[in-house]
N, C-alpha and C positions, 0 to 999 in steps of 0.2 A: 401863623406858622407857614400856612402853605406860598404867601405870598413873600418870606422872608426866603424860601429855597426858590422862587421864582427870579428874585431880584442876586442871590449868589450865584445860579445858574451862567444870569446874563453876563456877573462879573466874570466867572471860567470862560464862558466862551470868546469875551471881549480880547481876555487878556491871549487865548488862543488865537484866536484872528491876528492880534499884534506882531505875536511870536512868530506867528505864520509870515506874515507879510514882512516882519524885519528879515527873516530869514531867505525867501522867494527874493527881494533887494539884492542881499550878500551874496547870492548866489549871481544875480543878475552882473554886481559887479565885478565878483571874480573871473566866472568869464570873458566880460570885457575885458578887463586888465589882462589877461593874460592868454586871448585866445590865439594869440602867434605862437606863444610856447605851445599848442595844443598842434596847431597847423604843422607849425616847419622845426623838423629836428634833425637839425645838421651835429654831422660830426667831425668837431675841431682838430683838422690834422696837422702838424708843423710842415712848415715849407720845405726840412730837409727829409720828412715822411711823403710828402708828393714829387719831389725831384725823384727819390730813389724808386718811387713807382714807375714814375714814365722813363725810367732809365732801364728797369729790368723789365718794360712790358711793349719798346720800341715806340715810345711818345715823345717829341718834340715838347716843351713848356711855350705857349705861346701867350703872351697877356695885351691885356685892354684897358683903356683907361673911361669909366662912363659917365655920364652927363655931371654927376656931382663930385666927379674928380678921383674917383675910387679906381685902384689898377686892379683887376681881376685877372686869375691867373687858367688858363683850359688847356687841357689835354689835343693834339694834333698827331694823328696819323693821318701820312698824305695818299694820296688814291695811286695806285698803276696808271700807266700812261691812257686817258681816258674815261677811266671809272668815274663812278660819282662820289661822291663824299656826304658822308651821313652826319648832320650835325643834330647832336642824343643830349634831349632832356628828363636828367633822372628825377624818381620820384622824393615825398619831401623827406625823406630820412635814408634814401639808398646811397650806397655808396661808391667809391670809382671805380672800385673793384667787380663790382654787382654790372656796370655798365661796360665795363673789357667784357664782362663774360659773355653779354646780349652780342658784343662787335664782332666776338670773335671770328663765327662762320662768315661774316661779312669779308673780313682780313683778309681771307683765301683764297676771298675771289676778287680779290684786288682792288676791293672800295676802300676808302680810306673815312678817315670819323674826326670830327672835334667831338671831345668831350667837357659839354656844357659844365663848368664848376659857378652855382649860385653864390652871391655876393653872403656870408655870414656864414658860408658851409667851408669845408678844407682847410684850406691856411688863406680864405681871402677875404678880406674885410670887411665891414657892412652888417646892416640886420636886414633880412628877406621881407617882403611884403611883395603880396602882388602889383602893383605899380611898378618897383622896382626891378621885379622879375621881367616883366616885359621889355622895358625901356633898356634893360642891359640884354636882353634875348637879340632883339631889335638892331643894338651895338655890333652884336656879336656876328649874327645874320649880314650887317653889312660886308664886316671884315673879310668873314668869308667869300663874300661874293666878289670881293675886291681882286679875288683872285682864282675863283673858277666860276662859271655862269652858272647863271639862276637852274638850268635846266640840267643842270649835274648834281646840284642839291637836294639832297632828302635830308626832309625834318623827320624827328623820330620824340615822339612823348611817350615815359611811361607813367604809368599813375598822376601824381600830381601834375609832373611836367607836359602830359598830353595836352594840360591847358595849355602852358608856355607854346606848346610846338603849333595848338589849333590856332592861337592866337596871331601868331608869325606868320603861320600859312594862309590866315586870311589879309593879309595885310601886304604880303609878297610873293613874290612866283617861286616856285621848286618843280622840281622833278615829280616830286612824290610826298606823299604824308601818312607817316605810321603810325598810329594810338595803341599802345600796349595798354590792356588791364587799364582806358581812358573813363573818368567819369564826365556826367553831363556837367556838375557844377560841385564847388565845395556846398556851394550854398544847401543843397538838396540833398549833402549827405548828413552835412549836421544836421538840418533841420529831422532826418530820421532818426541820427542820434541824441537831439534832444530835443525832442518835443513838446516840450514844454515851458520852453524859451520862444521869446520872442525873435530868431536867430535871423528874420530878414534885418531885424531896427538892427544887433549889435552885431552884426559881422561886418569886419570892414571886408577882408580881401577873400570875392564869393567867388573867382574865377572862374562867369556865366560860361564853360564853352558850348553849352548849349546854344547860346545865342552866338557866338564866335562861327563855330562853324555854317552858318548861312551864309559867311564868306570867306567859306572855300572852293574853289576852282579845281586845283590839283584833284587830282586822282589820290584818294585814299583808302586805305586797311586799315581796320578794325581786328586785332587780334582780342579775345577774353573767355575767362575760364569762367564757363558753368557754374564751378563751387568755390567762385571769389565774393570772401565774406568782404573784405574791405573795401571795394567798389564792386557793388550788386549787379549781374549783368543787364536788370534793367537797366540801368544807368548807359550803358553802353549803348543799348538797344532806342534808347532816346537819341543818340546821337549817330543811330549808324539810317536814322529815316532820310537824311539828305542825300541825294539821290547818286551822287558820286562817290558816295564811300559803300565800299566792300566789308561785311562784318565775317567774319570766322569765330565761329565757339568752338571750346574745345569741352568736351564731357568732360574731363575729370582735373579741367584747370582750376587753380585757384589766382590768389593775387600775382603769385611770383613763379613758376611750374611750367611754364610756357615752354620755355626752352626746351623742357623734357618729355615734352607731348610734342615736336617735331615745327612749332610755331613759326621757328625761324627760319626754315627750310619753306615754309610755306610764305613767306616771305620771301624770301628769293627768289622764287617760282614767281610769285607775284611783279617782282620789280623787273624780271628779265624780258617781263612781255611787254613793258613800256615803253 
């Protein structure tokens, strides 16, 4: 008897292990299949919804065609005679509207902005992937410079696109480099949020800027909120060790609040001493 419940035991547990492991699997491949849905969620706007933005918010439409043939369409307000020009990468779900409002103090004082629009986001075609992200950042960075010099540009990332911006910035010369609410890596945030994946094997796009910035040059600002649940100011604080970036906390910021805690004034203050 006792060894007939010894040997049904081993059956429940066997078949527990099974269940376990098919399941820990399905899981493993869910996230792969779909960890760009999780990354990047842009919001499909029709092209006559972005024309009538940059028409009632005084933006120029300016487009680019990149490496695989894709026309991409961005946002252009040009600078006062002088000024520099801020070219702004938003984070992976903001919107254009979310980045007029970061520019606007900028406006005032007579800097002008492209507004970075990601290839799969707005009305412009393409799926995102970090590779891509770069290689049309890169595009875009040229264009710009084709027409005012390197030492009038400032790069600006917020959240996701801090990577885009840290990445550019080590790869080419600016004025300046702003990290909004920046994290050190995707890779470092999922792995907090799930630990219990093996998230270095199955993420493809980790966009290291940890490692990115040990080549940057420019003079950089670190803005981040204290009580930002969605990039931890550790994260920031990882990335503000290299020795020419400036970090600013703000007590009672979180992901997005910045602006309302005086951030961007403290930015200006920042940029006018350079």
């Amino acid at each position: 008897m006792e060894k007939e419940r010894k040997i049904e035991l081993k059956k429940i547990l066997k078949v527990f292990v099974i269940v376990y492991l098919l399941g820990y699997i399905l899981m493993l491949v869910y996230f792969y299949q779909n960890q760009r849905a999780i990354i990047f969620k842009p919001e499909a706007r029709t092209v006559e919804e972005i024309n009538d933005f940059a028409k009632e918010s005084g933006y120029f439409l300016m487009t680019n065609v990149t490496e695989d043939a894709l026309e991409l369409t961005y946002l252009l307000k040009e600078p006062k005679k002088n000024k520099p020009i801020i070219i702004f990468f938003n984070g992976n779900a903001a919107k254009i509207e979310r980045a007029h409002e970061t520019l606007e103090p900028f406006f005032k004082q007579g800097y002008g902005a492209v507004i970075n629009i990601y290839r799969g986001y707005g009305a412009n075609p393409g799926s995102p992937t970090e590779k891509d992200f770069f290689s049309d950042s890169q595009n875009l960075y040229d264009l710009v410079n084709y027409s005012y010099p390197s030492n009038k540009i400032i790069l600006w990332g917020y959240s996701l696109g801090s990577a885009v911006a840290i990445h550019l910035a080590a790869n080419n010369e600016a004025r300046a480099l702003v990290i909004e609410s920046g994290l050190s890596s995707v890779l470092d945030i999922a792995k907090s949020r799930y630990p219990f994946l093996p998230i270095g094997w199955l993420l493809e796009d980790k966009f290291l800027s940890i490692n990115y910035i040990k080549g940057v040059s420019e003079p950089a600002l670190m803005i981040h909120g204290k009580k930002d649940k969605v990039v931890d100011l550790k994260s920031a604080e990882k990335l503000s060790k290299n020795k020419n970036i400036k970090l600013l906390i703000y007590e009672n910021g979180d992901h997005s609040n910045l602006k309302e805690l005086d951030a961007y004034k403290d930015v200006l203050k920042w940029l006018k001493k350079l």
